[in-house]
N, C-alpha and C positions, 0 to 999 in steps of 0.2 A: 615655553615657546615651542619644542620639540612636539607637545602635544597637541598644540595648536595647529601645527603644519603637518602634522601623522593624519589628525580631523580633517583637514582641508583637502588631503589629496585622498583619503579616503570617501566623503564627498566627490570630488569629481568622477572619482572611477565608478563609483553608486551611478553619476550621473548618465554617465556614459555607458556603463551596462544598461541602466533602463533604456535611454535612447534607443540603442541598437537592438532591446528587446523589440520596442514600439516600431522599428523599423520592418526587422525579421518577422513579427507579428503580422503587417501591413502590407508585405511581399508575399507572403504565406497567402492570405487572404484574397488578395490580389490580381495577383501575376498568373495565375494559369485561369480565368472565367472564359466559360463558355456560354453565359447568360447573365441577364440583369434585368428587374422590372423597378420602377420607382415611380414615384409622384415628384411633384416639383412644382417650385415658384420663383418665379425669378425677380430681381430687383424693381422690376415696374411692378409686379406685383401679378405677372402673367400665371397662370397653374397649369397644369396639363400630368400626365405621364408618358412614359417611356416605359415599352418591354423590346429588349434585345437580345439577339444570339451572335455570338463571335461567324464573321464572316458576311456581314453586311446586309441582313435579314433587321428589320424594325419598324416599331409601329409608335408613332409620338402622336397622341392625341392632347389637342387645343381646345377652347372654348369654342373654334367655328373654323379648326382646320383639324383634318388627321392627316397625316404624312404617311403612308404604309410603302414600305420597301419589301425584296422576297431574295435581294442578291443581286437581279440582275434587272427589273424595270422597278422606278417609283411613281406612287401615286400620290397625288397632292389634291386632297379633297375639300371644297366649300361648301359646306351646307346651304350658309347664305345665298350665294350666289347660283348654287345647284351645278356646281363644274368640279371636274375633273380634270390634273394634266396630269398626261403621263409622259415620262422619260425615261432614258436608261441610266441605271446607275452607274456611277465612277467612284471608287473608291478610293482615285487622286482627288476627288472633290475640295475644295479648300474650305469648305462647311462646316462650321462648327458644332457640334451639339453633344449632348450627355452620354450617347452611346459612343461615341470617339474618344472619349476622356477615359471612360473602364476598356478598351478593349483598344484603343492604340496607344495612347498617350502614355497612360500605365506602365506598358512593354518598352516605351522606346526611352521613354525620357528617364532621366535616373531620379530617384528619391530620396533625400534629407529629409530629417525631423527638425522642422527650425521652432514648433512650440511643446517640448513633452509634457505628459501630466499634471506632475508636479504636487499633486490634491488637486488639480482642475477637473474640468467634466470633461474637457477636450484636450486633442494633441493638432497639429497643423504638421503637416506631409507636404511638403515642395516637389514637385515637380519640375527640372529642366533640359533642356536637350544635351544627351553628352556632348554634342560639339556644334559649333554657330552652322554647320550647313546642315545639321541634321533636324536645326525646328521644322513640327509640322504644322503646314500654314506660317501664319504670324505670331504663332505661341510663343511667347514669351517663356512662359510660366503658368503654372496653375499648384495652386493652393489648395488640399483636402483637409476639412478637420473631421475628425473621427471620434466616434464615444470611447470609453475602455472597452467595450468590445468589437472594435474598429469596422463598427458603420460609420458609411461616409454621413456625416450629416449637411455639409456645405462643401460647393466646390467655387472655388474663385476661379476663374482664367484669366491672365490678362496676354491681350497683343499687342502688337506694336500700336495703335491705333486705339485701341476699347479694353476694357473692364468688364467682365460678366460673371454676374454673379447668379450661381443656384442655390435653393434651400431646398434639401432632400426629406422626404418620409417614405416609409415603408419599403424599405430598400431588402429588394431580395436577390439574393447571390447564386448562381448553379439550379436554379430552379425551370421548373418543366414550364414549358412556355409552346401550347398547341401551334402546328407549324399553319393552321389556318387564320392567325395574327398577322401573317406577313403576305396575307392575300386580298386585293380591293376590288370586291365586285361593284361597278357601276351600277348606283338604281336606274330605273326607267327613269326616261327623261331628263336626266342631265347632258348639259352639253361634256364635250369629251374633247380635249384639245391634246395630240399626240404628237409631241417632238423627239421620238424616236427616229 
């Protein structure tokens, strides 16, 4: 019995040392980015990418929209339609999107391991706010699962209202990202709608 229960607590502490590896590992990797590029799809099945730099600079291109931001005006461009709007940016925006998730949410919210390895391919990272008046936006929560070499491969978000979910590839971390990404030249001929 004595070695049953020596077993059992040596177990947990294994357990828990991994954890807090997988955590430590996941804050390392993490918590200090000054860029990120990815691909992505989201649960309807939308694709697009995303390249960003810490500080509000990003470019999210869609099947028939690109979003280019520089910090301080964004552009929202329709192929289709051949228009342009621009505005200034706010980065109290209550907007959700995949460069908010690595470069605020990350920082502010705190993070558990609520699924570790185990022999699995993945771990699940919780994200939630230290304190109810600290969520941003409606965030609830948001879920990363990671490989063992802790790329994000999926991120859940959920708010008070919705569920969103991304499936991640090619995810690149601290990499050079030319700062002519987070610039929108109008072509000729589009209309230009500016609510700055």
């Amino acid at each position: 019995m004595k070695i049953i229960i020596a077993l059992a607590a040596l177990l947990l502490t294994t357990s828990n040392v991994f954890a807090g590896s997988t955590l430590d590992r996941f804050i390392q990797k993490y918590h200090a980015l000054t860029s990120v590029s990815c691909e992505f799809r989201d649960a309807h099945g939308l694709v697009g990418s995303v390249q960003a730099k810490k500080g509000g600079s990003y470019r999210i291109s869609l099947p028939d929209r690109t979003i280019v931001c520089n910090g301080s005006i964004v552009w929202s461009a329709t192929p289709s339609s051949k228009t342009v709007i621009i505005n200034a940016y706010r980065a109290t925006t209550m907007d959700l999107s995949i460069e908010r998730v690595f470069f605020t949410l990350m920082n502010v919210y705190r993070p558990t391991v609520t699924k570790d390895f185990d022999g699995g391919k993945v771990a699940v990272i919780k994200l939630t706010p230290p304190a109810e008046n600290a969520m941003v936006g409606s965030v609830k929560s948001v879920e990363i699962e990671v490989d063992a070499s802790m790329q994000a491969k999926r991120i859940i978000v959920k708010e008070e209202a919705a569920t969103t979910t991304w499936t991640l590839h090619n995810v690149k971390l601290n990499g050079k990202i030319a700062a002519g990404m987070f610039v929108y030249t109008t072509p000729a001929g589009w209309q230009v709608v500016d609510l700055r």
